[in-house]
C-alpha positions, 0 to 999 in steps of 0.5 A: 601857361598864361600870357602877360596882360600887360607890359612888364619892366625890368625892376618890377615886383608885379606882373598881370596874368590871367585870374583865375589860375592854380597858382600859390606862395612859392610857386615857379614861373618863368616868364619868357623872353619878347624880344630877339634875345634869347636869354631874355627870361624870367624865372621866379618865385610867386609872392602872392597871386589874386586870383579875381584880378590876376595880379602876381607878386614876385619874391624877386624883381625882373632883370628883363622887359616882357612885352603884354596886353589884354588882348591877342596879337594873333589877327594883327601877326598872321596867327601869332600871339606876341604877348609874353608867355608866363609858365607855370613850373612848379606844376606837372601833367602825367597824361596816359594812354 
């Protein structure tokens, strides 16, 4: 999981998330909703991603606004962090114990 780095409109092929990130042609995100609307989310397919700048390119435009900046929230909101959240589905983690 990622945040957005900065705001992200309906219409748009580009989003910025952290760099540094496993992520490749093909790949799954979701990004999820900023607002009160539920159903508000993204789900897409990853274009190309660099990962030194952090810059995602989607196969297909958002239908929905997402809500980000460079820096945390949580001082400013009593601990939470109100930045889009950016899921990476095409991974999973098996932890065993």
């Amino acid at each position: 999981m990622t945040r957005l780095l900065k705001p992200a409109n309906a219409g748009d092929l580009e989003i910025l998330i952290e760099p540094d990130l496993d992520l490749y042609k093909g790949d799954r995100i979701a990004i999820l909703s900023s607002s009160y609307a539920e159903g508000a989310s993204d789900d897409r397919m990853v274009k190309d991603y660099n990962y030194k700048t952090g810059l995602l390119k989607l196969e297909v435009s958002l239908l929905y606004y997402h809500w980000g900046q460079k820096v945390s929230t949580a001082k400013e909101y009593n601990g939470v962090d109100m930045r889009s959240e950016v899921l990476i589905l095409s991974r999973s983690i098996k932890i065993q114990g």
